[in-house]
C-alpha positions in Angstrom: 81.1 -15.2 -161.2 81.3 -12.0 -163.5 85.3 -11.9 -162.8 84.8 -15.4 -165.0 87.1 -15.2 -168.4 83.5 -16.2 -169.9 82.2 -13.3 -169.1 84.6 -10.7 -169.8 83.3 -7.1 -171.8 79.8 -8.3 -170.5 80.0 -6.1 -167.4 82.1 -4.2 -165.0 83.0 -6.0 -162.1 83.8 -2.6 -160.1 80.5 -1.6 -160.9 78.4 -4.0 -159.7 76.4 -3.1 -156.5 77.5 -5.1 -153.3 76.7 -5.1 -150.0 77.0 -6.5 -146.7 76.9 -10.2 -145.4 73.1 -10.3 -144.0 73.0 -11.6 -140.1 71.0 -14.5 -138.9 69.2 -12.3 -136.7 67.4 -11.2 -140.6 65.9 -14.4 -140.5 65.0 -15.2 -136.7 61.2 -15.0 -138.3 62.0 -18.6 -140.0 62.9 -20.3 -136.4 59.1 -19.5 -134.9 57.1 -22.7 -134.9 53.5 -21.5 -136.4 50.7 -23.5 -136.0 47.7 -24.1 -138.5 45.8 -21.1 -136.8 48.6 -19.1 -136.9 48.9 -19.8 -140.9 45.2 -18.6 -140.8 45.7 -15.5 -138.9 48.5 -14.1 -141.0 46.8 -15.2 -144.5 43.5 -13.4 -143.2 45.0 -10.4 -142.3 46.9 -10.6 -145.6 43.2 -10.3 -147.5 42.3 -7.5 -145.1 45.5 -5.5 -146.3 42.9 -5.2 -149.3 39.7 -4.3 -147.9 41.0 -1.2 -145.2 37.3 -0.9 -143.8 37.2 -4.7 -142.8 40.3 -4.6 -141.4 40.1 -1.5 -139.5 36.6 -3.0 -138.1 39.2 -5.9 -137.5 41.4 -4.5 -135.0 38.7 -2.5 -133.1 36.7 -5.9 -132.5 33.8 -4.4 -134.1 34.0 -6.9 -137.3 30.8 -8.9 -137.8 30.7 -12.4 -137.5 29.9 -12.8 -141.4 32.9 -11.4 -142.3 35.3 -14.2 -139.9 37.5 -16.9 -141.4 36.1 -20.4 -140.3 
């Protein structure tokens, strides 16, 4: 698109950053089915990314039952 006549003295095509074509196996996370607990499970250890005590208590089963997601 920057090769456009439109956009000539706007930018340097030869210096604009390019890469690689990206392969599908990038995206093989978008092809696992989740289900509603999964959803759950990722948001709540999302939060916990926030609060390092709870989650470490979190992954050595030690959490409290007041701090679970219903």
């Amino acid at each position: 698109a920057l090769a456009d006549p439109y956009f000539r003295g706007l930018a340097k095509v030869e210096r604009e950053p390019s890469a690689q074509p990206v392969t599908k196996l990038e995206f093989e996370f978008e092809r696992r089915r989740i289900t509603k607990e999964d959803v759950r499970e990722l948001i709540y250890r999302e939060i916990l990314e926030y609060h390092p005590k709870m989650l470490r208590e979190f992954l050595d089963g030690t959490e409290s039952a007041g701090y679970m997601y219903p």
